[in-house]
ZADRENKOL-710550 format. One record per residue (C-alpha): residue in three letters; x, y, z. Coordinates in steps of 0.25 Angstrom, whole numbers, padded with zeros to 4 digits, always signed. Each point is the difference from the previous one (the first is absolute). Layout:
% ZADRENKOL-710550
ALAXYZ/...
***
This chain:
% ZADRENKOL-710550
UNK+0000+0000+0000/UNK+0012+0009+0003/UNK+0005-0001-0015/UNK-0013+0003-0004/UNK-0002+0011+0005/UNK+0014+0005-0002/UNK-0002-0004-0014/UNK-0013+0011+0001/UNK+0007+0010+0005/UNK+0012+0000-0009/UNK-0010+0001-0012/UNK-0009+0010+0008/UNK+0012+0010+0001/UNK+0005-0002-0016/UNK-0015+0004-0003/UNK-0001+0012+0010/UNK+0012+0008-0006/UNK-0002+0014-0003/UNK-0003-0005-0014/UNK-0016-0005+0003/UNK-0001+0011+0011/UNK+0002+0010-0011/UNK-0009-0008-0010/UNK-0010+0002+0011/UNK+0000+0013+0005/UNK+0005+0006-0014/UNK-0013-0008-0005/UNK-0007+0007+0009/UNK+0006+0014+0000/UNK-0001+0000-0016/UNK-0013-0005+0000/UNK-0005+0012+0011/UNK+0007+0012-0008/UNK-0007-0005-0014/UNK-0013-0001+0007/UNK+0005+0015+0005/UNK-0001-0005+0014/UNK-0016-0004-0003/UNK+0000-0011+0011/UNK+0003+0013+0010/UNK-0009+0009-0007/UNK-0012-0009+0000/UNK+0001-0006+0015/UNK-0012+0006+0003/UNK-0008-0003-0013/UNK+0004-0014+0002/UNK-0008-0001+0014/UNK-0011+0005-0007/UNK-0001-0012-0010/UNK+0003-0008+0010/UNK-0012+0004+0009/UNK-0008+0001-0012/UNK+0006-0015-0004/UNK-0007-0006+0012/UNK-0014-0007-0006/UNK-0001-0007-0013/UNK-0012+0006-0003/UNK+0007+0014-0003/UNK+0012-0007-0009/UNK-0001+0000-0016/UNK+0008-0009-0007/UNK+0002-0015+0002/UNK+0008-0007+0010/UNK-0003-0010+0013/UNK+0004+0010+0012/UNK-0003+0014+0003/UNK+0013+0009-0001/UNK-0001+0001+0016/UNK-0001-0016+0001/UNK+0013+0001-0012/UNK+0007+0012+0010/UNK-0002-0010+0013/UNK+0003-0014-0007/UNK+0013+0007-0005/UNK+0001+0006+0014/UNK-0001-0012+0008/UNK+0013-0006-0007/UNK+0008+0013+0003/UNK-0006+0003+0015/UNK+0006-0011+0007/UNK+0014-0005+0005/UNK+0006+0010-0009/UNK-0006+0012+0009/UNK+0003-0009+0014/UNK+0011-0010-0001/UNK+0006+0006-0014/UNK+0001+0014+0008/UNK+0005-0005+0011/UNK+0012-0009-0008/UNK+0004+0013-0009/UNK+0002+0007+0016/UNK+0010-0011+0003/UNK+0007-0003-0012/UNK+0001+0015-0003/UNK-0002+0009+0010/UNK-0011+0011+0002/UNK+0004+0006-0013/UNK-0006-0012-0008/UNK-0011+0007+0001/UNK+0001+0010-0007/UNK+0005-0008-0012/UNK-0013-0006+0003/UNK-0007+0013-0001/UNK+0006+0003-0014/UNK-0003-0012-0006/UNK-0014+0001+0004/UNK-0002+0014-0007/UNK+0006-0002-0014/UNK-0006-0016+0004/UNK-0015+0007-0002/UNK+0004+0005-0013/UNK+0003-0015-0004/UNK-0011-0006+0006/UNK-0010+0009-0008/UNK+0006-0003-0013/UNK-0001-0014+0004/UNK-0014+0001+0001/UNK-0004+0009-0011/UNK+0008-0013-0010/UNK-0005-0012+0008/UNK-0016+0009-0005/UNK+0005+0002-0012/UNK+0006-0013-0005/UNK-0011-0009+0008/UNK-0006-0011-0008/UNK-0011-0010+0003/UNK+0002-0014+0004/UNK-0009-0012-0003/UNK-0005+0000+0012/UNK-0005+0015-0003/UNK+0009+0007+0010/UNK+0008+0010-0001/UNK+0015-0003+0001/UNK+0012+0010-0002/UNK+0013+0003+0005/UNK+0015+0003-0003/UNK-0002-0012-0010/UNK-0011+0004-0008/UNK+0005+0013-0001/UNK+0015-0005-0005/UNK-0009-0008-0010/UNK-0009+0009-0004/UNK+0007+0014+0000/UNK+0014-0005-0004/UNK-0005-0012-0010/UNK+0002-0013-0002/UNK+0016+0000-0004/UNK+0000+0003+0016/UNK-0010-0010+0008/UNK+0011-0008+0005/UNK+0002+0012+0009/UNK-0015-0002+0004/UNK+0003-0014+0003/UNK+0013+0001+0007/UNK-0008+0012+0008/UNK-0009-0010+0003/UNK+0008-0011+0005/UNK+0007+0009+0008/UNK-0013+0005+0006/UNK-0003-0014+0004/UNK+0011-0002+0005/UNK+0002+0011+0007/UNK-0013-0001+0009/UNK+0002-0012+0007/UNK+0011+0009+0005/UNK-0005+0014+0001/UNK-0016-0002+0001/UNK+0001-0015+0008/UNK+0010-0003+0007/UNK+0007+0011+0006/UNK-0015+0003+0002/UNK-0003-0014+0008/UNK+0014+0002+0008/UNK-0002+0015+0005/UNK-0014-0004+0005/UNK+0007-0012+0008/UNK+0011+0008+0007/UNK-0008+0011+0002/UNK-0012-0009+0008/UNK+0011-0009+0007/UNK+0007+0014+0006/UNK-0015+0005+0004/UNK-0008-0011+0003/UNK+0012-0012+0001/UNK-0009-0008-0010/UNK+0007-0010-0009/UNK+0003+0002-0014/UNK-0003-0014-0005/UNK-0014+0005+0007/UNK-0001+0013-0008/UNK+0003-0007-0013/UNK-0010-0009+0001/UNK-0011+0009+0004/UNK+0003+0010-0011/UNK+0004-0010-0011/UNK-0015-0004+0003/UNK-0006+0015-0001/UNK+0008+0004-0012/UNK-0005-0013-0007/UNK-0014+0004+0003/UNK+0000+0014-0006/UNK+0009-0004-0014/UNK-0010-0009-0005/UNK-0010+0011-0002/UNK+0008+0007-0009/UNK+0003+0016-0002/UNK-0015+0003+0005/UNK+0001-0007+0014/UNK+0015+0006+0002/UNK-0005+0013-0002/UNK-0011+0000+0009/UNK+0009-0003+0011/UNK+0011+0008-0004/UNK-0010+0013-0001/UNK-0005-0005+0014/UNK+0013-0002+0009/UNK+0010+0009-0005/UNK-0007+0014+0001/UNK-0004-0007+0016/UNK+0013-0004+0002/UNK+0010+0011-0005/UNK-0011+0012+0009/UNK+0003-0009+0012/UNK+0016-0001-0002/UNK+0002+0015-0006/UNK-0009+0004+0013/UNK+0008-0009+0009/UNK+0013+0006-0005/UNK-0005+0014+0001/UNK-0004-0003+0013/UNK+0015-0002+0004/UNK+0005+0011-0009/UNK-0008+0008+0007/UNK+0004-0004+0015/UNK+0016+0002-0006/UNK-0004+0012-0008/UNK+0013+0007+0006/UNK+0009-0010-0007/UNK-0005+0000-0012/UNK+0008+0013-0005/UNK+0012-0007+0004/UNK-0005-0013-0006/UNK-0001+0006-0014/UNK+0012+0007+0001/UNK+0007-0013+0002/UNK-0007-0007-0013/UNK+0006+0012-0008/UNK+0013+0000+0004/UNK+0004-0014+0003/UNK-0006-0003-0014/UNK+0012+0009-0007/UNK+0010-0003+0012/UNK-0002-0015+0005/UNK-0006-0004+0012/UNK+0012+0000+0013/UNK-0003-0013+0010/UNK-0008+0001+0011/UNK-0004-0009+0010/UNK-0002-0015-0006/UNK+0000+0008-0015/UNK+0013-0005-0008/UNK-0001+0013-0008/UNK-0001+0003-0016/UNK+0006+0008-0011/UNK-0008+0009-0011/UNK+0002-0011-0010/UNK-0007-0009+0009/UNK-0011+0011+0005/UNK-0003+0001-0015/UNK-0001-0016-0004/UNK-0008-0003+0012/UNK-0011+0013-0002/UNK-0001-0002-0015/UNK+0001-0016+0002/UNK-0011+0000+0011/UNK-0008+0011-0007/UNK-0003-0007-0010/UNK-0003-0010+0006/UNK-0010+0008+0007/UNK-0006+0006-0011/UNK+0003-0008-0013/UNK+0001+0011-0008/UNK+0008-0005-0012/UNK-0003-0015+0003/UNK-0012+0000-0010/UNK-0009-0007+0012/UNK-0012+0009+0002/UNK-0001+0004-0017/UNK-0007-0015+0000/UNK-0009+0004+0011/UNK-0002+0013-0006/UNK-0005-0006-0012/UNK-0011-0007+0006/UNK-0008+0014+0001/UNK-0011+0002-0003/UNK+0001+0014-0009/UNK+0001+0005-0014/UNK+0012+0010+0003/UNK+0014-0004+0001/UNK+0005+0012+0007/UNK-0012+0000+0009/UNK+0006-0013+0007/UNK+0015+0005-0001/UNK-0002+0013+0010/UNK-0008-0012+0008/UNK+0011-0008+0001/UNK+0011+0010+0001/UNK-0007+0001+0015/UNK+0004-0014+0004/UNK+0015+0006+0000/UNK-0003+0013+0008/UNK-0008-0007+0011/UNK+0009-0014+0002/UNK+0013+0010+0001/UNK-0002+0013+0002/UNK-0011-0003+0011/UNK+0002-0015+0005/UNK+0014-0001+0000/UNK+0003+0013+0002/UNK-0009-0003+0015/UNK+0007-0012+0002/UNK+0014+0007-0003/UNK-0004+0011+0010/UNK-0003-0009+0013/UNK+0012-0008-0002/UNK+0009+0012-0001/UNK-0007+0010+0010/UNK+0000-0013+0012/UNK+0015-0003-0003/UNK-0005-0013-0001/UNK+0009-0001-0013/UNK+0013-0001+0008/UNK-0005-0012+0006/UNK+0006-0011-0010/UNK-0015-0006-0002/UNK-0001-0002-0014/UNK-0013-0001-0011/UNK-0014-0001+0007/UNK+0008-0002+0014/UNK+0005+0012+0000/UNK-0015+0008-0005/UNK-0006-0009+0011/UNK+0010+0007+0010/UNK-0002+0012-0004/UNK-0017+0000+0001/UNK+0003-0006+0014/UNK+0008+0010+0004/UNK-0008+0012-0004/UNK-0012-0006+0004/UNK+0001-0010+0010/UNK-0011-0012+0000/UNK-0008+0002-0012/UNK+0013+0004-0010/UNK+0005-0012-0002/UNK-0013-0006-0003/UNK-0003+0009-0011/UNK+0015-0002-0007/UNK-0005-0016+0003/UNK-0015+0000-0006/UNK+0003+0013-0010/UNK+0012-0011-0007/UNK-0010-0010+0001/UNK-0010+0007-0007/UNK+0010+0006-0010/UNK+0007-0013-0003/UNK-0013-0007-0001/UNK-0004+0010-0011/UNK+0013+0000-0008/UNK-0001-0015+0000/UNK-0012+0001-0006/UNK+0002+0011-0012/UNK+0013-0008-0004/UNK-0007-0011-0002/UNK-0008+0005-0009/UNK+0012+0007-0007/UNK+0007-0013-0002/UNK-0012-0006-0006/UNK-0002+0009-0011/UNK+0017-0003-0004/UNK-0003-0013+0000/UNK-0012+0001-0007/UNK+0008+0010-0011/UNK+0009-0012-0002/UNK-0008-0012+0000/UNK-0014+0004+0000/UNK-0012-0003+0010/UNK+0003-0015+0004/UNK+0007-0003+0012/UNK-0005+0010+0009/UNK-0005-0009+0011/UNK+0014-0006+0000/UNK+0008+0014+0002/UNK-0011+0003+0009/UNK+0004-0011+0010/UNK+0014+0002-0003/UNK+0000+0014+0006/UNK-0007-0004+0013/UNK+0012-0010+0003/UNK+0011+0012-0002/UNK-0009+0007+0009/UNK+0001-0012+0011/UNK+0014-0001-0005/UNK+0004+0015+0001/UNK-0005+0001+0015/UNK+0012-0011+0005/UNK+0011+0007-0009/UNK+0011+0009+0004/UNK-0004+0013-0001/UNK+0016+0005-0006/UNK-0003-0012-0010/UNK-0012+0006-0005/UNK+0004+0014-0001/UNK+0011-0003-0007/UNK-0008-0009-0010/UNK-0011+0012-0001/UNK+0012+0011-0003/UNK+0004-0010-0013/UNK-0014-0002-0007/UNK-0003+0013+0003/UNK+0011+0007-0007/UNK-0001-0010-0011/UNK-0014+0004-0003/UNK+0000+0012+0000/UNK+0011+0005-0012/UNK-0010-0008-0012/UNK-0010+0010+0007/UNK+0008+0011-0001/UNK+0005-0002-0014/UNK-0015-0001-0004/UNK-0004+0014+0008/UNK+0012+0008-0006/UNK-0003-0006-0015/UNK-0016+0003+0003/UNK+0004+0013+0005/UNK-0006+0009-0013/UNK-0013-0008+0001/UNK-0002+0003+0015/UNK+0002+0016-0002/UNK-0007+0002-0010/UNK-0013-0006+0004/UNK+0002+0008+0014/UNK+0001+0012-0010/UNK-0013-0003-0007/UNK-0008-0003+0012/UNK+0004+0012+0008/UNK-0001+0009-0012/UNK-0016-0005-0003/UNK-0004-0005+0015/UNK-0004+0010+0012/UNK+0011-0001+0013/
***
């Protein structure tokens, strides 16, 4: 297991090189000055759909979900262990200053998200089932052409691939550490109970997905932002100093301090960008095949929906999480991942705190679990149709069992390789696709009331 996991890590750091993190915020950063800065512009015209995008009734256009249920489903795989544990690891690894690497990514992120979205509307097609499916690999397919579909497919391996690590079990295996540290229950015990859960909710498809997605993640991220607030708000007079700390140490490294090994700015950079990601998925080409499902007759109109899923995940969640870990000094502790969230709630706010991180992960991770499962099924069905779908189905409850009684440093490292490997076919197809994702913003905005 050792040599695996080194073998993981050693591939993990040749893919993380300045390299990708420059494909990805450069993506990001390109794609937020040709939209001139659009997805800053029209935040607030983006809540507006989205409150308008709450009942079918009031949508045009086909599609199986409303916008809100496509902005929650795609939600529920980004608010989870990304916000909690994936915060909490980018403290560690990096310092304080990993966070506002965090932070940068997440801006420019909102930029890629929304293109993502408006292609995944765009190029959607209709299956045989009658649904409608999309994604990074219908838009390589469809707006590049055929000469490049073997990047659809690769994408599309990768994808599955890559969320029986990101959106399984690195899902499963936070929920398991977090309980046992809360409640001393055992993993094997967690993995069982949500292998059966998650099994449940798969087999009714995108529709039963997003009803619970729509119902447990607004309930949960009110009752974990409230109970962050609640402790920023007793530590108010280190928040200041919190902040200052963020920026500095994220162009200075971080000094040891107490059971904190210390970091450089390289490694303040990896992990923000690294764990940002994570958090949000903006550049992944995730949430475009949830996105895709909507039910509208607009392109752009889902794109300033989706946009949100990156300001509220980092900008907001994280951004809490960050703050009650650095404002409680709880960051000098040595606790790493959801531990050191976990400490962090139950220092600020003794009794119920760590019950929130405990139950909010569990809800989150839940979710996520969900949302990739669906993800994954539409790869596999790009590349071999609609058969086999029970099969995969109970496939992904085994890796959730499996990933609860893992080592958590094991998955990380697996979840840091797909994810890289993922998201470059995704970014190759959003700068090629760039043209068409401006100039229908142009048209919509130059004809449509904001």
């Amino acid at each position: 297991m050792d040599a695996i996991n080194a073998f993981l890590e050693s591939v993990s750091g040749a893919l993380w090189t300045p390299v990708l993190l420059i494909l990805l915020l450069g993506t990001g950063l390109y794609l937020t000055l040709g939209l001139r800065l659009l997805p800053i512009r029209k935040l607030g015209y983006g809540f507006r759909m989205l409150w308008r995008g709450r009942r079918s009734g009031e949508q045009k256009g086909e599609g199986e979900i409303t916008p809100f249920a496509a902005l929650m489903t795609s939600m529920s795989a980004t608010i989870g262990t990304g916000n909690i544990a994936g915060v909490g690891t980018a403290i560690y690894l990096g310092g304080p200053g990993a966070v506002l690497w965090m932070w940068v990514t997440a801006l420019v992120g909102m930029a890629t998200k929304y293109a993502e979205a408006v292609l995944a509307v765009r190029y959607r097609e209709v299956d045989t089932r009658g649904m409608h499916v999309g994604g990074p690999m219908y838009y390589i397919r469809h707006g590049l052409g055929e000469r490049w579909r073997w990047l659809g497919g690769t994408f599309a391996v990768l994808a599955v691939i890559a969320a029986f690590g990101i959106g399984n079990t690195v899902q499963s295996n936070s929920v398991a550490d977090s309980l046992d540290t809360a409640l001393g229950v055992p993993g094997w015990v967690t993995g069982l109970v949500m292998a059966v859960l998650v099994f449940s909710v798969i087999l009714g498809g995108i529709r039963r997905i997003a009803r619970v997605a729509e119902t447990l993640v607004p309930i949960m991220g009110i009752i974990y932002v409230a109970g962050a607030l609640i402790i920023l708000a007793a530590n108010y007079a280190e928040i200041p100093q919190g902040v200052a700390r963020i920026f500095t140490d994220a162009f200075s490294g971080t000094a040891a301090a107490g059971g904190f090994a210390g970091a450089g700015v390289i490694a303040a950079i990896q992990f923000g960008v690294a764990r940002g990601l994570f958090s949000n998925e903006a550049g992944l080409g995730s949430a475009p095949i949830a996105h895709a499902a909507a039910r509208t007759d607009r392109p752009v109109r889902q794109g300033v929906v989706g946009m949100l899923g990156t300001f509220i995940d980092t900008i907001i969640v994280c951004t809490m999480t960050a703050l009650v870990i650095v404002t409680t000094g709880a960051w000098t502790s040595g606790e790493n991942g959801a531990g050191l969230t976990t400490l962090a709630f139950s220092q600020g706010l003794p009794g119920p705190g760590d019950f929130v991180v405990a139950f909010g992960l569990v809800i989150f991770a839940f979710s996520t679990t969900l949302t990739w499962a669906y993800y994954a099924e539409r790869c596999m069905e790009y590349l071999i149709g609609v058969r086999g779908f029970l099969v995969f189905r109970l496939l992904w409850v085994v890796a959730v069992f499996v990933g609860a009684v893992a080592s958590l440093r094991l998955i990380w490292s697996l979840a840091d390789v797909t994810m890289a490997l993922m998201a470059i076919p995704n970014l190759v197809a959003l700068l090629l696709l760039s043209p068409v994702v401006f100039r229908i913003s142009r048209d919509y905005f130059a004809r449509s009331p904001t």
